[in-house]
C-alpha positions as a Markdown table, in Angstrom:
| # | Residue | x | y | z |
|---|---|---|---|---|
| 1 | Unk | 141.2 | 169.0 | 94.4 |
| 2 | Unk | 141.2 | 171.4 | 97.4 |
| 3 | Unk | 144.3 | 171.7 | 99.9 |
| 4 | Unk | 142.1 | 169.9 | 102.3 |
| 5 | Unk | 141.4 | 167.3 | 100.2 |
| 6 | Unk | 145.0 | 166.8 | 99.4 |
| 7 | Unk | 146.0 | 166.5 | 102.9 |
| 8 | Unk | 143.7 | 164.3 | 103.2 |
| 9 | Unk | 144.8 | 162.3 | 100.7 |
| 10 | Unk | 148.2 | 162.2 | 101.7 |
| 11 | Unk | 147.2 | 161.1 | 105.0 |
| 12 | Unk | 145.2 | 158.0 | 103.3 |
| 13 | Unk | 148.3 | 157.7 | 101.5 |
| 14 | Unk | 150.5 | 157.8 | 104.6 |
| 15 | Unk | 149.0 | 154.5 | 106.1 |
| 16 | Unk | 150.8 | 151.5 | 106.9 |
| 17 | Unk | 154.0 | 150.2 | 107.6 |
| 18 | Unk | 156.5 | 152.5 | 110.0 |
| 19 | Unk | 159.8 | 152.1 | 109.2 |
| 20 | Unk | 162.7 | 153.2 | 111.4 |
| 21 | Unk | 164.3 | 156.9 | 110.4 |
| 22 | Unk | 167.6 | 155.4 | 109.1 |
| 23 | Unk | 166.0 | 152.8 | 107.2 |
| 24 | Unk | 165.1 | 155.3 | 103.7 |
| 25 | Unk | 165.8 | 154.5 | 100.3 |
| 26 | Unk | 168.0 | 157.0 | 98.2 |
| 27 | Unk | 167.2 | 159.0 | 95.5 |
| 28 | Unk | 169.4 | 156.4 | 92.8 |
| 29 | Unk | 167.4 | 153.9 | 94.2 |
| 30 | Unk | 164.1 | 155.6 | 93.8 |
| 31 | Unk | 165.0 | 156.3 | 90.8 |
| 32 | Unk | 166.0 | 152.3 | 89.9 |
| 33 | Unk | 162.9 | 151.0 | 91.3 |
| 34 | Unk | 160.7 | 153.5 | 88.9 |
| 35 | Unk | 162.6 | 152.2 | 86.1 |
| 36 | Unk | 161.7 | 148.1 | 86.4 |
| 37 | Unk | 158.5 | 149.8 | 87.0 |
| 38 | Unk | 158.7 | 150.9 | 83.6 |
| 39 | Unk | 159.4 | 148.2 | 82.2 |
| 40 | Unk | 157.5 | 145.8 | 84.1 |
| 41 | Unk | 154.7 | 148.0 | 82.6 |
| 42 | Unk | 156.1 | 148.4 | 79.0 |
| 43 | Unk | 156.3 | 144.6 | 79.4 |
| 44 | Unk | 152.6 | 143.4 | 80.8 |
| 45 | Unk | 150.5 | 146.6 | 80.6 |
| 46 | Unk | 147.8 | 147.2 | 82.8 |
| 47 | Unk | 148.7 | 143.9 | 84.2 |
| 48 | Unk | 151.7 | 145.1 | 86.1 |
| 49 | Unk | 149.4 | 147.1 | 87.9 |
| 50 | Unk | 149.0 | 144.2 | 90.3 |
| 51 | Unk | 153.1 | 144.0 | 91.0 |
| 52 | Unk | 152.7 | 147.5 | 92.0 |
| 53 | Unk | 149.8 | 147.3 | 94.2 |
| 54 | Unk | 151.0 | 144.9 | 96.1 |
| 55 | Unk | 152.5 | 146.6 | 99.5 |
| 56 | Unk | 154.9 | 143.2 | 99.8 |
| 57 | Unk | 155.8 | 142.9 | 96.2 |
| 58 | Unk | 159.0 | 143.2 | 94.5 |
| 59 | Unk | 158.2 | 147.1 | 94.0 |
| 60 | Unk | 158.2 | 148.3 | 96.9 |
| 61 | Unk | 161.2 | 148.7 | 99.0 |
| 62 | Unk | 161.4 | 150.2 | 102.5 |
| 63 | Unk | 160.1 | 154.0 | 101.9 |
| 64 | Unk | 160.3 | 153.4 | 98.5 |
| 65 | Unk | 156.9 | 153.1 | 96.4 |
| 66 | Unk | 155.6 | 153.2 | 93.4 |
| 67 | Unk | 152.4 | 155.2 | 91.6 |
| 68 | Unk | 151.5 | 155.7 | 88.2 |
| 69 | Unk | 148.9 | 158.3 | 86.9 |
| 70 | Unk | 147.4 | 158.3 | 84.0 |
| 71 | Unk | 147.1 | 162.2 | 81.8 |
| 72 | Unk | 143.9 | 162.9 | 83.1 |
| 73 | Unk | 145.3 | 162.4 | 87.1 |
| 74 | Unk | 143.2 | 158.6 | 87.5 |
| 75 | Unk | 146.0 | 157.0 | 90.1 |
| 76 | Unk | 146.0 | 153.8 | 88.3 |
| 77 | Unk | 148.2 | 151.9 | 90.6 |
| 78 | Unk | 149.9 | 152.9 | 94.5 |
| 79 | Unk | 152.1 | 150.6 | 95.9 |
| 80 | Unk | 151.6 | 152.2 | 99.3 |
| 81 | Unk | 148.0 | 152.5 | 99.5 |
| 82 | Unk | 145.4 | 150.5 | 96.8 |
| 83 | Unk | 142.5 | 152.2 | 98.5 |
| 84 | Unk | 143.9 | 155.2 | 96.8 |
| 85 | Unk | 143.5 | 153.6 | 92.9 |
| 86 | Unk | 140.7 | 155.0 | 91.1 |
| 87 | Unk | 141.2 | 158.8 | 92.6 |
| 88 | Unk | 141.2 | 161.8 | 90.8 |
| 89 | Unk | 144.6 | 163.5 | 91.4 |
| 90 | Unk | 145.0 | 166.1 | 89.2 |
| 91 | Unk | 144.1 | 169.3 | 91.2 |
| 92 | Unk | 146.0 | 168.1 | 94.0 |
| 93 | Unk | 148.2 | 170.4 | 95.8 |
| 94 | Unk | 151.0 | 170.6 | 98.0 |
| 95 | Unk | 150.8 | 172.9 | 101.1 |
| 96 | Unk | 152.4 | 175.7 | 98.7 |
| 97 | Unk | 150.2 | 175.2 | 96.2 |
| 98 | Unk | 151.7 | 173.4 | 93.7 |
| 99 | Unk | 149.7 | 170.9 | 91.4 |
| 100 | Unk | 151.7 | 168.5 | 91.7 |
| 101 | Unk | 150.4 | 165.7 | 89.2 |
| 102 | Unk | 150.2 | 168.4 | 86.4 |
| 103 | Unk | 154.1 | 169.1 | 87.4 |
| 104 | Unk | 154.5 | 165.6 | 87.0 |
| 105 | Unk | 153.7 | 165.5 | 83.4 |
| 106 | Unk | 155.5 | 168.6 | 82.5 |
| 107 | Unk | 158.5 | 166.9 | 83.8 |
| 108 | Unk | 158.3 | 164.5 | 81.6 |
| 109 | Unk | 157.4 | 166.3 | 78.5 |
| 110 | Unk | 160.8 | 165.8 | 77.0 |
| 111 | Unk | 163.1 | 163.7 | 74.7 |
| 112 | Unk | 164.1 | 161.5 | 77.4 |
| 113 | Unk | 160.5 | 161.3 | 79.0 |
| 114 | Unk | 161.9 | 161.3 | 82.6 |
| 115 | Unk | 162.9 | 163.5 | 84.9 |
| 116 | Unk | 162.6 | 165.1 | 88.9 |
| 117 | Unk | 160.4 | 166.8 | 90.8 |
| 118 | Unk | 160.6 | 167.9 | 94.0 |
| 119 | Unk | 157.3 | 168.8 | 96.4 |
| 120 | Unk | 156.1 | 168.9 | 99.8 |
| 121 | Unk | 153.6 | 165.5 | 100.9 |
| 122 | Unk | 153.0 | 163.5 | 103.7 |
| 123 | Unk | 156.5 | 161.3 | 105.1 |
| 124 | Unk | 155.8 | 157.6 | 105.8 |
| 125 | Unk | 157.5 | 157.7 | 108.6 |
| 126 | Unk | 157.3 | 160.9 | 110.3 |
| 127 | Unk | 153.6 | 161.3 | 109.4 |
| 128 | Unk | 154.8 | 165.0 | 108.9 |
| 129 | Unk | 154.7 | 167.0 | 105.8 |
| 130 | Unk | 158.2 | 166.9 | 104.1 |
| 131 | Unk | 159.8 | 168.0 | 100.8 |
| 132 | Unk | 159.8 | 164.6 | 98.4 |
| 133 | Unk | 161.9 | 164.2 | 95.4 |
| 134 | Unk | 160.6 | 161.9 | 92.7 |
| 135 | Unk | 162.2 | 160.4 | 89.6 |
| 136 | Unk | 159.5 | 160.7 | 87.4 |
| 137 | Unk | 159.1 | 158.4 | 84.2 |
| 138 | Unk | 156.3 | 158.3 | 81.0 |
| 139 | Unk | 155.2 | 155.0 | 79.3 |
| 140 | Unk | 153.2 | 155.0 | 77.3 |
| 141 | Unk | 149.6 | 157.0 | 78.8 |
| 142 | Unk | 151.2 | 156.7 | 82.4 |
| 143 | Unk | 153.3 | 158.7 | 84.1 |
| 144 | Unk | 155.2 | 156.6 | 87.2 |
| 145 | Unk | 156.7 | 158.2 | 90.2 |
| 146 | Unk | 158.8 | 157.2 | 92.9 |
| 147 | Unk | 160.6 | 159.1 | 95.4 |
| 148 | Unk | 162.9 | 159.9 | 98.4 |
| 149 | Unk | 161.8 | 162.6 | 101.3 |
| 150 | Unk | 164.9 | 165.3 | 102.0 |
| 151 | Unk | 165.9 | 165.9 | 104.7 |
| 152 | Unk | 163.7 | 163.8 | 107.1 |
């Protein structure tokens, strides 16, 4: 995936709902919603995948989100933006270059099989490119990501 393409993906993935600047979720909170993510999806499978999707569910929670990617960079499930379910992600970049999805699995390539990453993509609400941290999380063939944007 190009840089081009990847902005354009993050502008796809930008749409809907503005919220107010001071309304943001925190990083322990990101990092709480990713894990009943996990386990909705440790509990149902694939079928949790409709939880997630839905932008008025019980996953999503102000700026707060989640995605889950399979290891060959399918998004499998965006709780922001459904259109985006189905696209390759793997090559995706941030402005500086950095693949992010492949980042994500390294992340997680550990005992725990969680961890952080922090990258540049679209804000919600600013519409503006902004550095993202995201508590990253494997189950199973999935990896799931959600996360707070620094300083915005």
């Amino acid at each position: 995936m190009t840089r081009r393409s990847m902005l354009l993906l993050a502008l796809l993935f930008s749409t809907g709902n503005v919220l107010a600047a001071g309304d943001r979720g925190t990083a322990d909170e990101a990092k709480a919603l990713g894990l009943k993510a996990a386990a909705l999806i440790e509990a149902q499978g694939d079928k949790a995948f409709d939880v997630i999707n839905d932008r008025t569910g019980p996953l999503v929670d102000r700026d707060l989100y989640i995605t889950v990617i399979d290891r060959t960079g399918i998004m499998r499930a965006s709780g922001f933006n459904k259109s985006l379910v189905g696209t390759n992600t793997w090559d995706a970049e941030d402005p500086d270059g950095m693949k992010f999805v492949q980042e994500f699995w390294k992340a997680v390539a550990n005992d725990s099989k969680e961890g952080w990453l922090t990258y540049k993509f679209v804000d919600p609400v600013t519409k503006k490119i902004a550095k993202k941290r995201a508590y990253l999380r494997q189950v199973g063939d999935y990896v799931i990501t959600c996360g707070t944007y620094i300083g915005s």
